[in-house]
N, C-alpha and C positions, 0 to 999 in steps of 0.2 A: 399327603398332608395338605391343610386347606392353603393356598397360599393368602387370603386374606387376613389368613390370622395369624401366619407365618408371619407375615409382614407387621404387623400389630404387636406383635412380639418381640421381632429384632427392631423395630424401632424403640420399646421404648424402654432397651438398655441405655445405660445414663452413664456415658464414658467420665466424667465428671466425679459423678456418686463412685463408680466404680474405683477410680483412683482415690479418691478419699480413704477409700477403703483399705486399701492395699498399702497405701502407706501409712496408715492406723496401726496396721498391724505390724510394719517391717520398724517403725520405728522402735520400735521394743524388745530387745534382747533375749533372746527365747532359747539359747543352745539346750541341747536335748538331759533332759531331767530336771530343766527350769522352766517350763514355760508357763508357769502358774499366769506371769502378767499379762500376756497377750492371751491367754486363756481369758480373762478377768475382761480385757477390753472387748476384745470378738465377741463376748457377754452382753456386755453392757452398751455396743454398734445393735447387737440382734433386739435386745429390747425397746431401746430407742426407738428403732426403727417396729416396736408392735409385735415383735415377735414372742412369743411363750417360749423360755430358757427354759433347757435343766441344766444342772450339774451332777451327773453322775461322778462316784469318786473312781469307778473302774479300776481298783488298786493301787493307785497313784495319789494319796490326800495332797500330796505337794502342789499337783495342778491337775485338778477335775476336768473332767471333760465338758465338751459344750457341744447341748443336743439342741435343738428346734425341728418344730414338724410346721409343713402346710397342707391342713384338711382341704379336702374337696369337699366333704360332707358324704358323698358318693362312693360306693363299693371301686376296688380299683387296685393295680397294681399299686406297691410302693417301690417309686427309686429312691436310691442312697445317696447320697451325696455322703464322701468321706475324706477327710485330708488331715495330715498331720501340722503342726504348729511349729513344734520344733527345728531344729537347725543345727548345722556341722557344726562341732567345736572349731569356728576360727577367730580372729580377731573382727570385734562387729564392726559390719559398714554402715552408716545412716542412710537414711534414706533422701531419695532425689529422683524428681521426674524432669527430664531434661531432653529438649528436642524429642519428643512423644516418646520417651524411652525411661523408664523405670529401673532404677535403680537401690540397691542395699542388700542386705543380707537376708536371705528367705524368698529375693524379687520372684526367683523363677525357682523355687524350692521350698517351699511351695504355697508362700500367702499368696501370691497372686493370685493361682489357681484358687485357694481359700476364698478371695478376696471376689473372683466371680461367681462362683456357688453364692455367693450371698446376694449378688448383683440377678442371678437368673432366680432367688426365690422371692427378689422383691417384684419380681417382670410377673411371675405369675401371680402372686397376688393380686398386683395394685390392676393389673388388665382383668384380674378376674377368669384367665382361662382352662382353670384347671379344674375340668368337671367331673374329673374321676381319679379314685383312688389319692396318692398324697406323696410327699417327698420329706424325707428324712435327712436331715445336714445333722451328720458326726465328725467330731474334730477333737484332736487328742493330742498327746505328747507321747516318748520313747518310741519314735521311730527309729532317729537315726542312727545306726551301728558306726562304732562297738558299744557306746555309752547306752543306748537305749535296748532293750529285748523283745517291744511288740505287747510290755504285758497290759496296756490300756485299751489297745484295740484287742487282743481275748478278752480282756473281760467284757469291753463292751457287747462281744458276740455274744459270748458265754451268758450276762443279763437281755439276751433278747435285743439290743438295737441293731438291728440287722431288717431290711430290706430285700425284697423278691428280686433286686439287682443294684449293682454298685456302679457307679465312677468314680473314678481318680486323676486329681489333676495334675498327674506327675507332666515334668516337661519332656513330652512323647505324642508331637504333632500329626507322625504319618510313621509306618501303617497303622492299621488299627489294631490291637495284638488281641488276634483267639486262641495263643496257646506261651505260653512260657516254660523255662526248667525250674525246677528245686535247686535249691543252692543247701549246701552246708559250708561252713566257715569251721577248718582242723587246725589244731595244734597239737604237735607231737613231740614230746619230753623223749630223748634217750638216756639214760643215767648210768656210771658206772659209780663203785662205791669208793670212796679212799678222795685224799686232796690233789687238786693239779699237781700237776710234776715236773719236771724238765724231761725232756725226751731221754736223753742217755742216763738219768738214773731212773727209770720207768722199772719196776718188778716186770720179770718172765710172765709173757703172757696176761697183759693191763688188757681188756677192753678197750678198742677202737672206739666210742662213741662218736668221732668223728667220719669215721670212713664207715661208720653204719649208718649215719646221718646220709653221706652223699649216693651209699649203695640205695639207700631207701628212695634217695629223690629221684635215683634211675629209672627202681619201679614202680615208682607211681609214676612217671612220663612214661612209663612201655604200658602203664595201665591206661593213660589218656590215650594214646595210640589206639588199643584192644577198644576201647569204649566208643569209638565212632561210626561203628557198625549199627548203633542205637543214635535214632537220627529222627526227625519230623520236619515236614516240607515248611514248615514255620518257625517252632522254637530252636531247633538245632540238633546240635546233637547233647552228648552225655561228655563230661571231660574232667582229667583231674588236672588241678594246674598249682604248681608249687611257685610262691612268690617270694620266701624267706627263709634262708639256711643259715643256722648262725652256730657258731661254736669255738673257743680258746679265747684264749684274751692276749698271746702273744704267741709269735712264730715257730718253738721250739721249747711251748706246755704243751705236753698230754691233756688235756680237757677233760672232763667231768660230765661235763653236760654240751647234748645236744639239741638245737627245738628245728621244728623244720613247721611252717605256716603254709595253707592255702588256701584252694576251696576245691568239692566237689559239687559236679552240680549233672542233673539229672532231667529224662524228660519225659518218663511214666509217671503218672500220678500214682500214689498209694505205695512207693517200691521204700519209701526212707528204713526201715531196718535191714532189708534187704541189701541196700546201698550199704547202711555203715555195717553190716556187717561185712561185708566184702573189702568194704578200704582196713576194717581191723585185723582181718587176716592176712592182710599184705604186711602191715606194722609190726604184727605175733612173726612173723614170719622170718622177717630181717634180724630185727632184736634176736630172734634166738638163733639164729646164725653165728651173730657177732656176740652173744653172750651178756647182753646190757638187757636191763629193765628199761620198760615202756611204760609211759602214759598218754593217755589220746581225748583230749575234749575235740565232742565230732557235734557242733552247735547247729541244728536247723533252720536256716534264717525265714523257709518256707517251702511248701511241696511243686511240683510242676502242677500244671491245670491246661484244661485246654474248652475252649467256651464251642460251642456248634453256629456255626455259622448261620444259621437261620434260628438259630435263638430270637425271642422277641426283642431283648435288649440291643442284640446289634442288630436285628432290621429298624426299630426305632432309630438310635444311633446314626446308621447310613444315610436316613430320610433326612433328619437335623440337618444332619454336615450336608446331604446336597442342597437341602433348603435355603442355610448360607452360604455356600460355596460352589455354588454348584455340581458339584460331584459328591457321590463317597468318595469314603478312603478305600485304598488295597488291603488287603488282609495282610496279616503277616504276626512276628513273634514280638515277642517284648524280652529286651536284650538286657534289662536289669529284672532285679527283687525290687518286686515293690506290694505293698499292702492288701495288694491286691489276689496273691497268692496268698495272702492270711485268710483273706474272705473264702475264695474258693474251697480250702482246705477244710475249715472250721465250721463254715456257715454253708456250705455247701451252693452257694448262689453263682451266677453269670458274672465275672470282676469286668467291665472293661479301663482302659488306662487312655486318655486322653485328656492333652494339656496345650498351654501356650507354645510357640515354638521359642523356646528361648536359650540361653546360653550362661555358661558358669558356676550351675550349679557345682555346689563343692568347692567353691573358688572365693578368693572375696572380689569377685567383680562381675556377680551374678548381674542379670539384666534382661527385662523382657517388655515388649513395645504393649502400651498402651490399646494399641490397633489388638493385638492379639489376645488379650485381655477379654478388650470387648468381642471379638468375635467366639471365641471359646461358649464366656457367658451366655450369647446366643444360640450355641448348638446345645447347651445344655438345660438350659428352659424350651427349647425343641425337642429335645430329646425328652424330659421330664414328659412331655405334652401328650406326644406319640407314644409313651412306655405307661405311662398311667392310667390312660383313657383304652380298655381293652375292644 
């Protein structure tokens, strides 16, 4: 990478503008299936500032999505730039920049990240150095689970806004992740038919749905056991993991019903029926033991992917990050679901995940420094620079 223009570059992010930014956006309330208002502002900052808006409705008319492109004019890869708007259902915090540290809800989940994508497409602009191909900023709403399902970002695949490669500002400072698992999110109903009962007047022969509830949670943990033999030197391995057994309403009712919650998650791309087929005949399997009816919502939050290391995107990538840091990063997996296994999946393109390093997210006392803000914004107007220009 030139370092003259490397330099040209990281200098003239505008830590200033950048916070303006960022707390433009956190000031506004945006829990997941509302984010119409900060969709509306991120709008009307992009135009302000000269940018050509769309609003695709992407399925969601409640809050459209918001696209801008920046041409080169010139043939060229495009990067993505993609982030979500929305936010955990918690009580909102406002926002506050205090001792170079940013604060409120969304700080590090993820307008900030938001909030530099837009800081690294005014750097290429206004310097002028982007002489090839273009970069694409997608931002949307329904990310966050359980309230939200992804269906804004498929659609926006689905209508074509998709890019020859993506970033993501999740807060995920090091490593750099070339490979993740699938997750599914299971619920599983046990039913028996007739009303709760008191134990000692229980009919001969009542179905357990309780003790077919806990025989099931056995094996699916002897299934998470069996499944570690399926492993990658990055993402991990394969696991089922049960985080909720609930069943009776008092110590000495027969219960009716049993639910038992978790997740499975996986680390072949392309195995998802394979997989719920496998967890549904552990389910089929119990229930008819114990003689109770079953139901299974087996929800895919997204597939495993795994990007090639000399992919163009992360050689660009590395260069960025050692341009301002002087180093890459290490490789390594990425430990949650994030959007980025939708792109892989669907769109079929390079996802990489990198963000501020920050803390709280999911919490109300998210929070992430200024400093990191702007450095991000820098590796990703580097990266834009190096991934465009082929």
């Amino acid at each position: 990478m030139d370092r003259q223009l490397a330099t040209t570059l990281t200098a003239a992010v505008n830590p200033e503008r950048l916070a303006r930014t960022a707390l433009a956006l956190i000031a506004i309330p945006s829990p997941t299936r509302s984010a119409g208002a900060v969709a509306d502002e991120l709008a009307r900052l992009l135009a302000a500032d000269g940018f050509a808006v769309e609003r695709p409705v992407a399925d969601w008319p409640e809050a459209p999505a918001v696209v801008t492109r920046l041409h080169s004019g010139q043939p060229g890869r495009t990067l993505q730039f993609d982030g979500h708007l929305d936010t955990v259902h918690l009580p909102f915090v406002p926002p506050k920049l205090e001792g170079g540290v940013l604060y409120g809800s969304g700080a590090s989940d993820m307008k900030g990240g938001v909030a530099a994508f837009v800081e690294a497409l005014r750097v290429l602009r206004d310097t002028g150095a982007l002489s090839a191909g273009q970069v694409l900023l997608t931002t949307h709403d329904h990310h966050e689970g359980p309230w939200g399902d992804r269906r804004q970002l498929k659609a926006l695949i689905r209508d074509g806004y998709v890019g020859d490669g993506v970033l993501l500002p999740e807060y995920l400072a090091t490593p750099l992740p070339v490979a993740g698992r699938g997750q599914a999110i299971f619920a599983v109903r046990l039913t028996r038919p007739g009303e709760p009962v008191h134990e000692v007047l229980q009919a001969p022969g009542t179905p357990q749905v309780l003790l077919a509830g806990a025989e099931l949670a056995l094996r699916l943990r002897a299934l998470d056991i069996e499944l570690k033999v399926h492993q990658h030197p990055y993402a991990g391995a394969d696991s089922c993991f049960v985080g909720h057994l609930a069943s009776g309403e008092i110590y000495n009712q027969v219960p009716v019903e049993c639910m038992l919650k978790g997740t499975r998650r996986w680390i072949e791309a392309g195995t998802v029926e394979a997989v719920r087929a496998e967890f549904a005949a552990v389910v089929a399997e119990v229930a008819a033991q114990h003689g109770v009816p079953w139901q299974l919502d087996f929800s895919v939050s997204g597939d495993a992917f795994v990007v090639a290391a000399e992919d163009p995107l992360v050689r660009a990538f590395q260069a960025a990050h050692q341009a301002v840091s002087g180093a890459g990063l290490p490789l390594g997996g990425k430990p949650f679901m994030d959007d980025g296994n939708t792109f892989a999946a669907l769109a079929g393109i390079p996802a990489l995940t990198h963000g501020p390093a920050a803390t709280g997210a999911h919490t109300l006392d998210e929070r992430v420094s200024l400093e990191e803000l702007v450095r991000v914004a820098r590796v990703y107007a580097l990266c834009a620079l190096a991934y465009c220009n082929p």
